[in-house]
N, C-alpha and C positions, 0 to 999 in steps of 0.2 A: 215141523208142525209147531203150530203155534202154543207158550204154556199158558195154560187157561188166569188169568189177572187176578186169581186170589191167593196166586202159589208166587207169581210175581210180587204183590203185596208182603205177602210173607216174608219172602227172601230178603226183599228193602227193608223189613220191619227191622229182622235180624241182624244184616250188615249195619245198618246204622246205632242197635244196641251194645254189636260186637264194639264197632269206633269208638262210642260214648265213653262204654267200659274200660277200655284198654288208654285211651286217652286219660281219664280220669284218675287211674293207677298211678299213671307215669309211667308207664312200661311201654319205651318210646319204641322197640323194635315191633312190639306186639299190635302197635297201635297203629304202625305202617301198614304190617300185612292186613290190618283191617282195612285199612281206607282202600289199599291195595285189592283186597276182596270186593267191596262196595264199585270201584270204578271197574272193574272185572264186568260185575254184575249187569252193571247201567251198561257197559259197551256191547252186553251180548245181546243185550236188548234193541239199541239204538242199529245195534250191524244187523238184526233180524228182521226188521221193519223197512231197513235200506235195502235189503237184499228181496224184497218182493213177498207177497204172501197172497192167498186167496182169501183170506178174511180182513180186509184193508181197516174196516170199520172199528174191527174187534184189536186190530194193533195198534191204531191210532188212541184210542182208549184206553189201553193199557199203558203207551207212554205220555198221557196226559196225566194217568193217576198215579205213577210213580213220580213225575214232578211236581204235582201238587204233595205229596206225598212227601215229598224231600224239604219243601217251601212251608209247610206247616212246622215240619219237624224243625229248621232252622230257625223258626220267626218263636218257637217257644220263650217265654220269658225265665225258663228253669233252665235254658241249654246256657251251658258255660261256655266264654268266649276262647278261652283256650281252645274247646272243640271244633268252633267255629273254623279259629285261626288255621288249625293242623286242614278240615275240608277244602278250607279257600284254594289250598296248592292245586288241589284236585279238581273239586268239581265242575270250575268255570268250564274247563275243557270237555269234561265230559256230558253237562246238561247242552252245551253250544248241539252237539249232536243232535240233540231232540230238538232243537230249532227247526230244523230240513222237513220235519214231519208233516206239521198241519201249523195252522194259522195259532191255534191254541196253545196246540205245543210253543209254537214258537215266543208266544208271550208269558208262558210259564218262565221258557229258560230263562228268558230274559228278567223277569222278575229274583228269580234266584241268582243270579249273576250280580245283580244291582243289588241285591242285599250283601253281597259280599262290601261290596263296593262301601254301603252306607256304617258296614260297623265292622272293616276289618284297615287295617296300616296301609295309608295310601301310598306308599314309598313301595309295599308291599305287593301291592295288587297290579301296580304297573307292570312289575318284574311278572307275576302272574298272565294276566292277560296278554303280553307278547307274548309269553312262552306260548301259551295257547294259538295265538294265533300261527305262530311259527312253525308250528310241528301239526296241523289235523292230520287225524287219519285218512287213508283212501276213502275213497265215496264220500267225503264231508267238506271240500273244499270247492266251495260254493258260497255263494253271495248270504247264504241265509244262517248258514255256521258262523261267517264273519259277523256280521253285522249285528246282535246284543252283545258280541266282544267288543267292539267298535265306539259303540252307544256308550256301555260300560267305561271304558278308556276315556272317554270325553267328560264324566263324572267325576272321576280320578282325577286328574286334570287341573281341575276348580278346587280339589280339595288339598292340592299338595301347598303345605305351609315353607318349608324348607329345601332352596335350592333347584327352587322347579326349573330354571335352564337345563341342568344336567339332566333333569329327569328325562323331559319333553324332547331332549335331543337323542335319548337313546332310544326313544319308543317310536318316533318317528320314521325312523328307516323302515318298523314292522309295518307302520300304520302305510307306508307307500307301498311297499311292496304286495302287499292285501291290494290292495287299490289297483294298481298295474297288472295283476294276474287275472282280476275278477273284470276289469275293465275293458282290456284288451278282446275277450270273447263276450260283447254285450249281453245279455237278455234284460230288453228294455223294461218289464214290467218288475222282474225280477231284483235288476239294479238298483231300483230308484232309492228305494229302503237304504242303502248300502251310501249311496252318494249323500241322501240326507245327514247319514250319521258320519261321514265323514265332512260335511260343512258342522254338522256340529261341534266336532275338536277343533272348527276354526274359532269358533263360537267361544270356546272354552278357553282358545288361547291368547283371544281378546278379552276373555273377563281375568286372565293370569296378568294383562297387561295394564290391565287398568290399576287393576287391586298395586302390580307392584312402583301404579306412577309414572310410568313411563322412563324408569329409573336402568330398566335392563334392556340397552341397545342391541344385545345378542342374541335376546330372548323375542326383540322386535324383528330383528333382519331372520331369525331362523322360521317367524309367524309369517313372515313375507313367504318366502320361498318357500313355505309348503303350499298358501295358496297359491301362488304361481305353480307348481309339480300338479298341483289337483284339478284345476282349471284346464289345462292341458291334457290330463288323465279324461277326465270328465267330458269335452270338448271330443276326445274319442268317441264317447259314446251317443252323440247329438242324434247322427243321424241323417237326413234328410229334411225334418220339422224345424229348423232352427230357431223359431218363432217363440215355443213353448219354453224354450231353454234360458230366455232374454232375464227372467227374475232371480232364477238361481247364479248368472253372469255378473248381473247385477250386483248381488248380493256379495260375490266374490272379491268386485272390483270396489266395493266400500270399504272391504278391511285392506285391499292394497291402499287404498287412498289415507286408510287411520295409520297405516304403518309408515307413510311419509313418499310412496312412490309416486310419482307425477306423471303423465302422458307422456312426455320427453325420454326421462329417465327409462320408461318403459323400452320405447320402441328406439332408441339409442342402445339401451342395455347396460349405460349408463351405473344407474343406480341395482339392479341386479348383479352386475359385477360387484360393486360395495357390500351388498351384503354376503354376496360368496367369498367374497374376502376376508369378511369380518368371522362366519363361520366356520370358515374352513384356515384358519391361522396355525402352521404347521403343518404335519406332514398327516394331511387327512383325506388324501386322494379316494382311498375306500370310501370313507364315509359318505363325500359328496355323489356317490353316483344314484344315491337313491335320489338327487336332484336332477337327475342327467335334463330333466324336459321344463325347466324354470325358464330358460328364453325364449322355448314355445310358448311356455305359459304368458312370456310378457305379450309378446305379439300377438298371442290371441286375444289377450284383456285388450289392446289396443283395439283390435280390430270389433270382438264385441260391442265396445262402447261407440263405436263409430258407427255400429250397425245399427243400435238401437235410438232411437226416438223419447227414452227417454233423456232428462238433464234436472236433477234435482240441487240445492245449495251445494250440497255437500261433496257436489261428483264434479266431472272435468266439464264443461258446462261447451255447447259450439264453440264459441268464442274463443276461448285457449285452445281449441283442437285446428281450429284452423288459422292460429298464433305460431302454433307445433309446426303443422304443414309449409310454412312460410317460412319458417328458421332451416327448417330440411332442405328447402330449395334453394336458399343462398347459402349452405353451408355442407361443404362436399364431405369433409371429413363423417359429420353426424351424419349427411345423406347413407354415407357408406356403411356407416354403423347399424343407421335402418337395414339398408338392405340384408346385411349380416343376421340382425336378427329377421326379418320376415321369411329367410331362404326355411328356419325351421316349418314355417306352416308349407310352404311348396312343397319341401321334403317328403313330409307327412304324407303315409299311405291311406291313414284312419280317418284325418279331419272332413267335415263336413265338405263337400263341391262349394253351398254357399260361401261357408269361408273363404276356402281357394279362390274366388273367384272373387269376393273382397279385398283377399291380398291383392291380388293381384292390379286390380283396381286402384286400390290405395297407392298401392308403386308408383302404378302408372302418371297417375296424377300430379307426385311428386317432381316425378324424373321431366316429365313435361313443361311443369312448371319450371323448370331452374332457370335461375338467373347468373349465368357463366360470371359477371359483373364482380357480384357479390363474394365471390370465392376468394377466400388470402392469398396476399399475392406471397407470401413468404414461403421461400422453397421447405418444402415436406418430403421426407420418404413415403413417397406413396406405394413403395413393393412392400410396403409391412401391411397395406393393406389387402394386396393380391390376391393371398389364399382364401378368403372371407368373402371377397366376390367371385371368385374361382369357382369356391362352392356353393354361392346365392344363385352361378347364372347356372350347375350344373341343376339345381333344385328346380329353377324355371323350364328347363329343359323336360323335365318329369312333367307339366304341365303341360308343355305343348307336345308332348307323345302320349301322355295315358289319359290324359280327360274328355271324360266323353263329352262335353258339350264342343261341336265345332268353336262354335263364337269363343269359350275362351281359349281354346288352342289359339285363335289367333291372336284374340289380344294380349296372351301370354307372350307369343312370338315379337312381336310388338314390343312389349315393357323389355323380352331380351333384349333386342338390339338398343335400346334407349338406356337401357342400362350401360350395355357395351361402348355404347356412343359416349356416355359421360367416364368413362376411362381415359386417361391420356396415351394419344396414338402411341408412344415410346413402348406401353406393354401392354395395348389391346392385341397387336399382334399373335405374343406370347401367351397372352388368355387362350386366342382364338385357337391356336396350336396345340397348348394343352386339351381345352376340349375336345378336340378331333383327335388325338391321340388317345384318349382314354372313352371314348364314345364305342360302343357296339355296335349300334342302330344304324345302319345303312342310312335310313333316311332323315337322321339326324346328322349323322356326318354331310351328308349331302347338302342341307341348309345350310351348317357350321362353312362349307365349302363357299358357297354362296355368299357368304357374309363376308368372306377375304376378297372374294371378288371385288364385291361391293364397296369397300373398304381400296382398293386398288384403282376402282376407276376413278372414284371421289380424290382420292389422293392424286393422280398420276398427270392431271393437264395443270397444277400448283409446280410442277417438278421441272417442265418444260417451257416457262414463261421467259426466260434470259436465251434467248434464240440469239440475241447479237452479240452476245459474249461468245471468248473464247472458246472452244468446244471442253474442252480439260479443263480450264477454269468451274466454267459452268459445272462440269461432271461432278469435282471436287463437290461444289458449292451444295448441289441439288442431293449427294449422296451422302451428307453430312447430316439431312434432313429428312431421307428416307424412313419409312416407315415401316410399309408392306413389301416395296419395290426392293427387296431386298433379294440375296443368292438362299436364303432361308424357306423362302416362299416357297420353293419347289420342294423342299421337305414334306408339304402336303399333299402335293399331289404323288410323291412317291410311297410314301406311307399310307396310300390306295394303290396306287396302281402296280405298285412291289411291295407287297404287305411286311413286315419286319420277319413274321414268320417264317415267309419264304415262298416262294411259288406265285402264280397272279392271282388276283383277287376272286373269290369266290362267287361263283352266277351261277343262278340269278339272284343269288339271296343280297349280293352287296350291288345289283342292276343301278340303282339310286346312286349311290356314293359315287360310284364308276365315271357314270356321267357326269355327276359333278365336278370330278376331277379333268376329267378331258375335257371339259366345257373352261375347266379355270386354265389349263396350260393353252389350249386355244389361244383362250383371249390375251396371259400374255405372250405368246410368238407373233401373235400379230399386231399388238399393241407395240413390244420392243424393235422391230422391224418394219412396221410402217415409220413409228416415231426416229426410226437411226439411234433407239440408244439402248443399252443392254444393262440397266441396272441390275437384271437379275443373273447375268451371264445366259440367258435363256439360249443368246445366240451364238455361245463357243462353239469350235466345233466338236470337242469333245464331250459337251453336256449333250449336243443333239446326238449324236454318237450310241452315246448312254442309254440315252431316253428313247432313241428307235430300237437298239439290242435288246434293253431290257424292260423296259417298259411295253412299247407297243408291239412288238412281235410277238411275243408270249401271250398278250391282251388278244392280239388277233387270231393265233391259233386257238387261243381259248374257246372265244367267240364260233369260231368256223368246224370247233368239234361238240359245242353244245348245239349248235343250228342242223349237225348233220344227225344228231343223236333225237333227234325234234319229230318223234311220229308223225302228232297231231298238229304241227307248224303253231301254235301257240305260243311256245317260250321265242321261236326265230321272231315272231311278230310282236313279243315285249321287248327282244332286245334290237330290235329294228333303229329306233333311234341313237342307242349307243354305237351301235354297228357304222352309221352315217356320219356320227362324231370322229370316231376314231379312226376310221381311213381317211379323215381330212386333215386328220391332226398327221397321220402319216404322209400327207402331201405337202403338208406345211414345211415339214421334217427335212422331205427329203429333195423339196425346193430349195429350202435354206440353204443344205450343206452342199447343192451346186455353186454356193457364191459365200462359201467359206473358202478359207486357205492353210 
């Protein structure tokens, strides 16, 4: 039951004479358990109103007048600042509660908070308001608890005189991780408050940077890469409207711009590596992961700015965007770099479809445009770049399987292989390999299938043009040059059709993959047997051997005990076309090994 507001009244009146008094004395043990009483008091209040009541009106009113209540008694010009000092530890955290209430309450707290803020030790309040943020109670950790802590924090901020790099770097890991908890589970009306106040610590840490000159590079690169983390945090939460969201992008992408990041720098990743470097000097591996989403964040300022229509003096203006676009297309290393960073937006479960679908776009464009010409001719390790596009075309892959819009499934599809394509043959291969080895999806592996095929025709009439040379000569020559046409190649169709696990492939659920494979060992039996030559040993007689024991008889019983187990003749009628494949691939088989020896 609810306690009627003048017995509440009273009890505040008391805790806070109790404080006064015992504070006053100096009776530093006696003056804890006061304060200790007081936050006692306030939290059984704030958990009574959070835990429901049938007088909603009469509770909301009662924790409006215990913070005006508190707000008056602070703002007195007889309260000693010592008093002040010993509440500050306490109260931020406990009026933040009464934020969650009503609209009023919540401007209460937040006035109490901010008086802390205007007359207690800035040095002090920082340490204050993480802890609060750090620790809320159950029921309170919510966008509406945070956010006059937040606001708070950004006041702080602007008023630290000494040493504010170190300050701003230790508060920041709280201020993201608030951000990432409350972001990740949107409520759009609810958030918006929350994402204001955290542009405004951006706000605060451009006027730290002004005020120190531009003098602290540390203090610059750590102001970068928050909004880069926030942009990307933020960017979570878009939505669908992406339209609405273009001012506060905007607004984002003017302090990467005062901080000295460029369009290049961005989407190369470039200049973000620079500042994590400069940041994280030593063994600071912890610290950096409250940045873990800073090359999302680049990639999506990239791609914002390109989305939007505006172009003011001060921003990346068409002109140097499609300077950028041009340097990317005659220049493979940065091409690759882009791609590295854009895999983070593909990645992404959260991001807007618009976006994705910009990224995706914007790739495309690039990869399209290149001019092979323009590429150094001076040999490069390009396997240091491997793993970077390994993981860009697995990100793409995410796109062409979960995005509901057909149209960019395809043109996802599309930017893969153009990607793929701008690989050199030497380790497209090994790309392709690893993907289908670590792929799940039946009907991904099935494409990935597809794509070595395709890769094998394109290559295989280059391989065979020295007809009037020596036969072994020529073999030498052409298999120096191989690419696909290699004894490896059968690696993929084995690792379907004899899963590593063991046993045949599972049907119907891997129907797709299935075919795929017997479709690629097809084409090459008949490709290296029409043409007389065996780059891949397809035609030993031991690999056909193999390949009818263990591959296609097990495949075929397989087949012939899911068809017979087939009530409704439905699953016999999906696997109708595999069924067709793979007794022809068995004829091929066992043509061959009539004219082996």
């Amino acid at each position: 039951m609810s306690a009627p507001e003048n017995i509440d009244s009273l009890r505040l009146q008391q805790a806070l004479a109790s404080c006064s008094q015992s504070i006053a004395n100096g009776d530093f043990k006696q003056s804890q358990e006061s304060i200790s009483e007081l936050v006692h008091f306030l939290d059984s209040v704030s958990d009574f109103i959070s835990s429901g009541t049938n007088d909603e009106e009469g509770a909301e009113n009662s924790a409006f007048e215990v913070l005006s209540e508190i707000y008056h008694y602070l703002i007195s010009p007889s309260l000693d600042q010592a008093i002040t000092d010993a509440l500050a530890f306490e109260l931020p955290k406990a009026v933040a509660k009464f934020a969650c209430v009503s609209t009023r309450c919540f401007e209460n707290a937040e006035r109490i908070i901010n008086h802390f803020v205007e007359v207690c030790s800035p040095r002090d309040m920082v340490s204050i308001l993480c802890e609060a943020m750090t620790s809320p109670s159950d029921g309170f950790n919510n966008s509406f608890y945070f956010t006059p802590l937040l606001g708070a924090l950004a006041k702080v901020f602007e008023s630290l005189k000494r040493r504010p790099f170190e300050q701003v770097k230790a508060a920041l890991p709280v201020v993201l991780k608030v951000l990432e908890a409350i972001l990740s589970d949107p409520e759009e009306d609810e958030d918006m408050d929350l994402i204001n106040k955290a542009i405004l610590i951006a706000h605060s840490l451009n006027t730290i940077c002004i005020k120190l000159d531009h003098k602290d590079e540390k203090l610059f690169a750590l102001f970068g890469l928050y909004v880069l983390q926030i942009t990307a945090l933020i960017s979570n939460s878009v939505g669908s409207e992406t339209s609405r969201w273009s001012p506060i992008m905007s607004q984002l992408s003017h302090f990467l711009h005062y901080c000295g990041f460029t369009y290049l720098g961005l989407i190369t990743g470039h200049e973000v590596g620079m500042a994590v470097d400069l940041i994280s000097q030593g063994d600071e591996d912890d610290y950096m992961r409250c940045f873990s989403y800073v090359k999302c964040g680049a990639a999506i300022t990239v791609l914002w700015r390109d989305l939007s229509n505006e172009a003011s003096k001060e921003d990346l203006d068409a002109a140097v965007k499609v300077k950028v676009k041009v340097k990317l297309c005659s220049n493979r290393i940065e091409r690759w770099e882009a791609v590295g960073i854009l895999k983070h937006v593909y990645a992404s479960s959260n991001l807007p479809l618009a976006l994705k679908r910009h990224a995706i776009d914007f790739l495309f464009c690039i990869m399209e445009a290149i001019d092979s010409h323009k590429d150094p001719d001076e040999p490069l390790d390009y396997s240091v770049y491997m793993p970077s596009l390994y993981a860009a075309l697995q990100a793409i892959q995410k796109v062409i399987v979960y995005a509901s819009d057909p149209l960019l499934r395809k043109k996802a599809f599309d930017t893969f292989k153009i990607v793929l394509a701008d690989i050199p043959a030497s380790l497209r291969f090994d790309i392709l390999m690893a993907l289908i080895k670590n792929s799940d999806l039946s009907s991904m592996i099935a494409i990935l299938l597809g794509c070595v095929k395709e890769e094998m025709y394109k290559e295989y009439p280059k391989k065979v043009s020295g007809q009037n040379r020596d036969a072994k000569e020529e073999n030498k020559v052409v298999q120096s040059t191989l690419s696909f046409w290699t004894v490896s190649v059968l690696d993929c169709v084995e690792f379907v059709l004899k899963p590593p696990k063991g046993g045949p492939p599972s049907l119907p659920e891997f129907t797709d993959a299935v075919l795929s494979a017997l479709n690629l060992y097809r084409f090459i039996l008949i490709t290296e047997s029409s043409g007389k030559t065996n780059y891949t040993e397809v035609l030993l007689k031991n690999k056909l051997q193999k390949v009818y024991r263990d591959w296609l008889e097990p495949l075929r019983s397989l087949v012939s005990g899911v068809s017979a187990g087939d009530n409704d003749g439905q699953l016999a009628i999906a696997l109708n076309p595999l069924e067709f494949v793979l007794y022809r691939c068995i004829e091929l088989v066992e043509e061959n090994l009539k004219h082996t020896t």
